[in-house]
N, C-alpha and C positions, 0 to 999 in steps of 0.2 A: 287096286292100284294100277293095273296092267293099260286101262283105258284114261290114267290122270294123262294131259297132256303133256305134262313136263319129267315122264316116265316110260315112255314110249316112242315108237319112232326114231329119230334123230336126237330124243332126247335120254332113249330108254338106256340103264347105269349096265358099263361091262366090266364083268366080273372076272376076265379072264385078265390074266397077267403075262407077257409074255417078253422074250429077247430076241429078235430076229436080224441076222447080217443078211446083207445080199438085197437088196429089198428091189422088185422091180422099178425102173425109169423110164419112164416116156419122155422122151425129147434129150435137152442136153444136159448135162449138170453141168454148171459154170466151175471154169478150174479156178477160178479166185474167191471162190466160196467153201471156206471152210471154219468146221463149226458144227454149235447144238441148237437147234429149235427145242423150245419147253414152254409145254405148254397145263396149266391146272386149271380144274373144274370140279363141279358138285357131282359126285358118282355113289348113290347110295351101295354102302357095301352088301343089305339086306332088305328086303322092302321093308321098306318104312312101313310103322305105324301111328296112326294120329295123323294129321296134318302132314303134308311136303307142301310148302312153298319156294320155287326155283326164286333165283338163285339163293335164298339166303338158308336153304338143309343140305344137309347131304354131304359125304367123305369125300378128302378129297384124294382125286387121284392124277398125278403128273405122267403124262406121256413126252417123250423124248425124240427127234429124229437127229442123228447122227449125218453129217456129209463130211468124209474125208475122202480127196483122192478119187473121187469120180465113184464113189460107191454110199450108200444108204442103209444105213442100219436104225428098226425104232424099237425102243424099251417101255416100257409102262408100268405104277406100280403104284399103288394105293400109298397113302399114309396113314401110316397105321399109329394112332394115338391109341390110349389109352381104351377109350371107350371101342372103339374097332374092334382092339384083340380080346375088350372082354365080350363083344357080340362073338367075333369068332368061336370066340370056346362057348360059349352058348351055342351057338349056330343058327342063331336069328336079330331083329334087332330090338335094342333095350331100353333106346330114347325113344321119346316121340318128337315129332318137329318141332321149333323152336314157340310155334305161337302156342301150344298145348301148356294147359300147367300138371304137367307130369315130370316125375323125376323120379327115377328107377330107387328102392330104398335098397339097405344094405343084406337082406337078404338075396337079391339077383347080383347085384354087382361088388359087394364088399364095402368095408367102410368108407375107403379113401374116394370112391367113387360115388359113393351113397349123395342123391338129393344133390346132385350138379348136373348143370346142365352139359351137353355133347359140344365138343370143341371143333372148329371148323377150317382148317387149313386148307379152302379149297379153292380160294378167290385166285393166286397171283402164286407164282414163281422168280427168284432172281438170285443171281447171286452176285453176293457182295465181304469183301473181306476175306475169302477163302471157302465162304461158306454158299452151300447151297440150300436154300428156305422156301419150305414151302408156307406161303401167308394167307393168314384169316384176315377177319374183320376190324377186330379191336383185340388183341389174343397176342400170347407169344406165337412167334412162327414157328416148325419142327426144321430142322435141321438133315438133309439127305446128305447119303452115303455117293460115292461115285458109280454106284449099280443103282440107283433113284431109292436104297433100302432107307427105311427110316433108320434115323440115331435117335432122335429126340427132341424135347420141347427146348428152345432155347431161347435164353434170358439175356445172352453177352455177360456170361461169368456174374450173375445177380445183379445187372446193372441196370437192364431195364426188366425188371419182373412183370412188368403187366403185361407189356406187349409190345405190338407196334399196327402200325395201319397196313390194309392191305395193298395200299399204293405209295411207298416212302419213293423219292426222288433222289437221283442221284448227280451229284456236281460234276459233270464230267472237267471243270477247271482244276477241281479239291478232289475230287476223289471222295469225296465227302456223301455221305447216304443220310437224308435229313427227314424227319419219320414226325408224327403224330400220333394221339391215341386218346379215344374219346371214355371216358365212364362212366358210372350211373350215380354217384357222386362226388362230393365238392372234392376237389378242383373242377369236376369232368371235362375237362382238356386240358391234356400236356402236351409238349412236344421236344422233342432230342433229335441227336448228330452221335453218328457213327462216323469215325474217320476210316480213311480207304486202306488203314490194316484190319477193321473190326475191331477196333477197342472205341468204345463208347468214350466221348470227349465232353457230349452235355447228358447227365444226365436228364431221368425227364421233368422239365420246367412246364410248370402252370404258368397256360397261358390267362392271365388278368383280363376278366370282363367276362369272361365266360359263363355264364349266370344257369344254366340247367342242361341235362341229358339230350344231346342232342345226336343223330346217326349224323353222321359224313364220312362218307366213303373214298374220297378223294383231295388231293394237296395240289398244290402247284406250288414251284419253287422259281423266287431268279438268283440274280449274284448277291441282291442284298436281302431278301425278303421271304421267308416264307409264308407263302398264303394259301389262308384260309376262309371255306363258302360256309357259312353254319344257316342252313336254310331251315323254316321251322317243323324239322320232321323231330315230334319230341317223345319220350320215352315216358312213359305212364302206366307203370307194371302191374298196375290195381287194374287195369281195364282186362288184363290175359285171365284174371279169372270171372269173368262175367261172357269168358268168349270172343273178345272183341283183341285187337290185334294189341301189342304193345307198345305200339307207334304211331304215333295221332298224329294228321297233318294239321296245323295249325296256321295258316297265313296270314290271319292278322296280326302274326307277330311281324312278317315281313323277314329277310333279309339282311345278315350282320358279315360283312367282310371283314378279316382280321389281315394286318400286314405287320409283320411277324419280323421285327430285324432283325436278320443272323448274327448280330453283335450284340444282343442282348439289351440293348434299351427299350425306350418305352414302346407298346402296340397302339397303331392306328389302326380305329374304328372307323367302319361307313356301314352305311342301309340302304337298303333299297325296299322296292317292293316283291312280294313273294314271289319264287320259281324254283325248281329242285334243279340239281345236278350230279348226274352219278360218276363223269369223269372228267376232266381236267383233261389238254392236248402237250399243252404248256405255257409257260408266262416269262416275262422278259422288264427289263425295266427300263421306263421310256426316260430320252435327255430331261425333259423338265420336273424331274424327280416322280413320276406317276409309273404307274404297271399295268401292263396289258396282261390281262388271259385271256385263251383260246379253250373253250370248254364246249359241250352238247347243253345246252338246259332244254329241259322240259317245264310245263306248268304245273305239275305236282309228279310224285314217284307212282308212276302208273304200275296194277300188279300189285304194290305193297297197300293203296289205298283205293277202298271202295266207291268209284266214281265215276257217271256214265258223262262226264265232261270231257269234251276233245281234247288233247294231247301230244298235241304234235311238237317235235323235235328240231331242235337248229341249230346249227355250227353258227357259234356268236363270240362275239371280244366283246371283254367288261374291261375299260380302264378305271381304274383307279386312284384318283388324286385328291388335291386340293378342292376341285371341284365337285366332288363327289363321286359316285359312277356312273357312264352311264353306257350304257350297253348296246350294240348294232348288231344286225345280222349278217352274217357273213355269204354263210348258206343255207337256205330249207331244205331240207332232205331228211325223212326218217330214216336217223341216224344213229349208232352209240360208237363205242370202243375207238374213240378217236386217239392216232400215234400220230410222233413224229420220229424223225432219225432221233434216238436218244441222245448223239454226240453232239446235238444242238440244243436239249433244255438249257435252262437257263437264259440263254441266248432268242434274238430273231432264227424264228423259223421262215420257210416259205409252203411245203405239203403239209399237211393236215389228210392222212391217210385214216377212211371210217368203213367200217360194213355196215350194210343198212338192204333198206327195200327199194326196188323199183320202180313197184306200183303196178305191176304185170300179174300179179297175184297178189290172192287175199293169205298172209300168213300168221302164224299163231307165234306169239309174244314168244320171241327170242331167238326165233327164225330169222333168216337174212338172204337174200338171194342176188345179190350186188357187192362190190368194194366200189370205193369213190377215193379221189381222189383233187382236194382241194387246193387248187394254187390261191393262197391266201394273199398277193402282192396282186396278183395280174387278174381276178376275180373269176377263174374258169377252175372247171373242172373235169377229170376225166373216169371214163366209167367203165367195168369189167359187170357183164352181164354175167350170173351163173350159172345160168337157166336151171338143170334140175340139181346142179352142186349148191351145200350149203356153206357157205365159206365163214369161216371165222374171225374174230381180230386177227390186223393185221399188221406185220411186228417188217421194223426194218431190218436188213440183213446187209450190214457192209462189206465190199469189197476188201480182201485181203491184199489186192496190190495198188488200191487209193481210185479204183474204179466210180462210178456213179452209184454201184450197189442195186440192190432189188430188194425187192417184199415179199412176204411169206407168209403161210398161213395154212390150216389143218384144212380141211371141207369134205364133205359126206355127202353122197348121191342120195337124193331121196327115192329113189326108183330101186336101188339094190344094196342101199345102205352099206356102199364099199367107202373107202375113207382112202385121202391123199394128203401131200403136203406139196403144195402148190408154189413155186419160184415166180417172182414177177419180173422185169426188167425196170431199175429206179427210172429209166426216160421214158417208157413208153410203156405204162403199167397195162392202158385202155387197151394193146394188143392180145392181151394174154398171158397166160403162165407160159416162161421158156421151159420149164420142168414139173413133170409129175409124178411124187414118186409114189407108188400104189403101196399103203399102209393095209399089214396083214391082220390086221381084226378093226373090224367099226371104231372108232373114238365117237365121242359120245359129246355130243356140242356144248363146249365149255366158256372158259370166262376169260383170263388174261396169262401170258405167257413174253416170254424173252430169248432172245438170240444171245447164244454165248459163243464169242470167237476161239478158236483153235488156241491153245496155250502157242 
């Protein structure tokens, strides 16, 4: 496993857990910035056995940087579910990746464990209602302590037992946190609203049309609408034991957009022709009743499906109406992990802030060696080169006294595998980071994270 590429290098799992104040700074910290960066990813806790496929194996582990007061402190700390603590007391590991058909029996792991699959809280961090969660896929999410310690699996007092999405959206007008969650049967999609104390207000409603198992990894939300991309990546558990992955792409089924009213009536369907999509920017609703989203599509899920077809990435708007959809491109640029200021979902944005490639080098799937930054009104954009830094999603980070704010984001030398968290300036991103704070053990190149402001 030492030579898998998504185990090594930049990518390889750290095992060390630590708390550090003091943390050094290059340059300045802004005194109007204060707050948590958090950020979660796949960090196997033991080497894996059977199969790793990035992203979708591996424990996850939430790293934290702290800025109060002109000073840096970062924490780090596995989540520790169930299946973790029983590898720990073994002291090796007891799943194998998710495409293997193994399932540890009740002699290694005990009944309650016996013949389940490993649960994956490793995709996304956020908090909402009091709570701080670290979120899987399609799963309940765990619940952290104010030291990033696990508490536990959490359901919202038995309200939504199965789960929720790794990417639920939040109203910043309502307060409102609006979630999805896909299964492997009938309904297999529901969706629910957490109001902005954490008491669940819907719970989860079948959404109608929904016809088979499908992954989506991602939502876009507006004031009226919650939307959904159901693209034909389909679930077929009989192919995991012949070897073959679980997830078949299929395009001649083409593309099913769902517009989702947050008042409960009926859903509008549309189609289009096939293309994947692994993240959402955000969506908004236009005056003559139609919806704009701002998403990455790709032409199939590259990595999950075996295919030497080109693949190339683009910052695009799908409107959605009367008319149908029909989709433009915004911008070309191999791209994923596209953000906007979170305090404008719902709403028109204008940046569309992604990491991606330059094209200066040839790098291996899930590397990044660029931020970009899209003015989506005025059609430019601007670009931070990282030369030998790997820089991560990049997450907005508002000013505390109503400033323009800046971006932020974890990044790894590939030359000395030292790790940073990087300050951008919101006007003038393409100058640089004003701040670097130097992180005292490697992070380990992850998936999605959130800026939490100062109480």
């Amino acid at each position: 496993m030492a030579h898998h590429p998504h185990l090594s290098g930049l990518f390889a799992p750290q095992r060390e857990e630590v708390d550090v104040r003091g943390l050094e700074i290059v340059g300045e910290l802004p005194d109007d910035l204060h707050g948590s960066y958090l950020r979660n990813g796949p960090d196997p806790r033991f080497d894996p056995i059977g199969s790793y496929v990035y992203p979708i194996d591996g424990d996850g582990m939430v790293h934290r940087v702290e800025l109060t007061d002109g000073t840096a402190r970062y924490t780090n700390r596995f989540v520790r579910t169930p299946n973790v603590l029983a590898e720990e007391k073994a002291g090796r590991a007891l799943w194998s990746g998710l495409t293997d058909p193994y399932f540890p029996p009740a002699e290694e792991v005990g009944p309650d464990l016996a013949n389940t699959i490993r649960e994956l809280p490793d995709i996304n961090v956020i908090r909402h209602g009091g709570r701080l969660l670290a979120l899987a896929e399609a799963a309940p999410p765990y619940a952290l302590g104010s030291d990033l310690e696990t508490l536990g699996r959490e359901t919202f007092d038995g309200a939504l037992p199965v789960g929720l999405t790794a990417h639920p959206k939040v109203d910043p007008r309502t307060g409102e946190m609006v979630s999805f969650c896909y299964v492997l049967d009938a309904p297999y999609l529901t969706w629910s609203v957490i109001g902005a104390d954490g008491t669940v207000t819907r719970g989860p409603t079948p959404v109608d049309g929904a016809d088979r198992p499908l992954m989506i990894h991602d939502m876009a939300l507006t004031e009226r609408y919650v939307v959904l991309i159901l693209a034909p990546f389909v679930f077929e558990l009989g192919r995991i034991f012949t070897g073959a992955s679980p997830l078949d792409w299929q395009p001649e089924l083409g593309v099913r957009i769902a517009l989702i009213p947050r008042d409960g009536s009926a859903i509008q369907w549309h189609t289009t022709n096939a293309f994947w999509v692994w993240h959402t920017a955000n969506a908004f609703d236009l005056p003559d009743g139609s919806v704009a989203v701002d998403y990455v599509e790709w032409q199939y899920p590259g990595g999950l499906v075996d295919s030497a077809d080109p693949n190339p990435s683009a910052l695009r708007r799908a409107v959605i109406g009367r008319n149908g959809i029909t989709r433009t491109t915004l911008h070309e640029r191999n791209i994923e992990f596209p953000r906007v200021d979170d305090r404008r979902l719902t709403e028109t944005h204008r940046v569309v802030a992604t990491v991606g490639e330059s094209g200066a080098t040839e790098l291996p799937p899930g590397d990044a060696d660029a931020l970009f930054w899209f003015d989506v009104a005025a059609g430019t954009e601007s670009v931070w080169l990282g030369g030998s830094l790997a820089p991560g999603e990049p997450a907005y980070l508002p000013s505390s006294n109503g400033g323009p704010g800046y971006w932020g984001t974890i990044a790894t030398d590939r030359n000395d595998l030292t790790s940073w968290f990087l300050v951008f300036p919101a006007e003038d991103p393409a100058s640089g980071p004003l701040t670097r704070v130097r992180l005292p053990i490697r992070v380990p190149a992850g998936l999605h994270g959130a800026w939490i402001p100062a109480s």
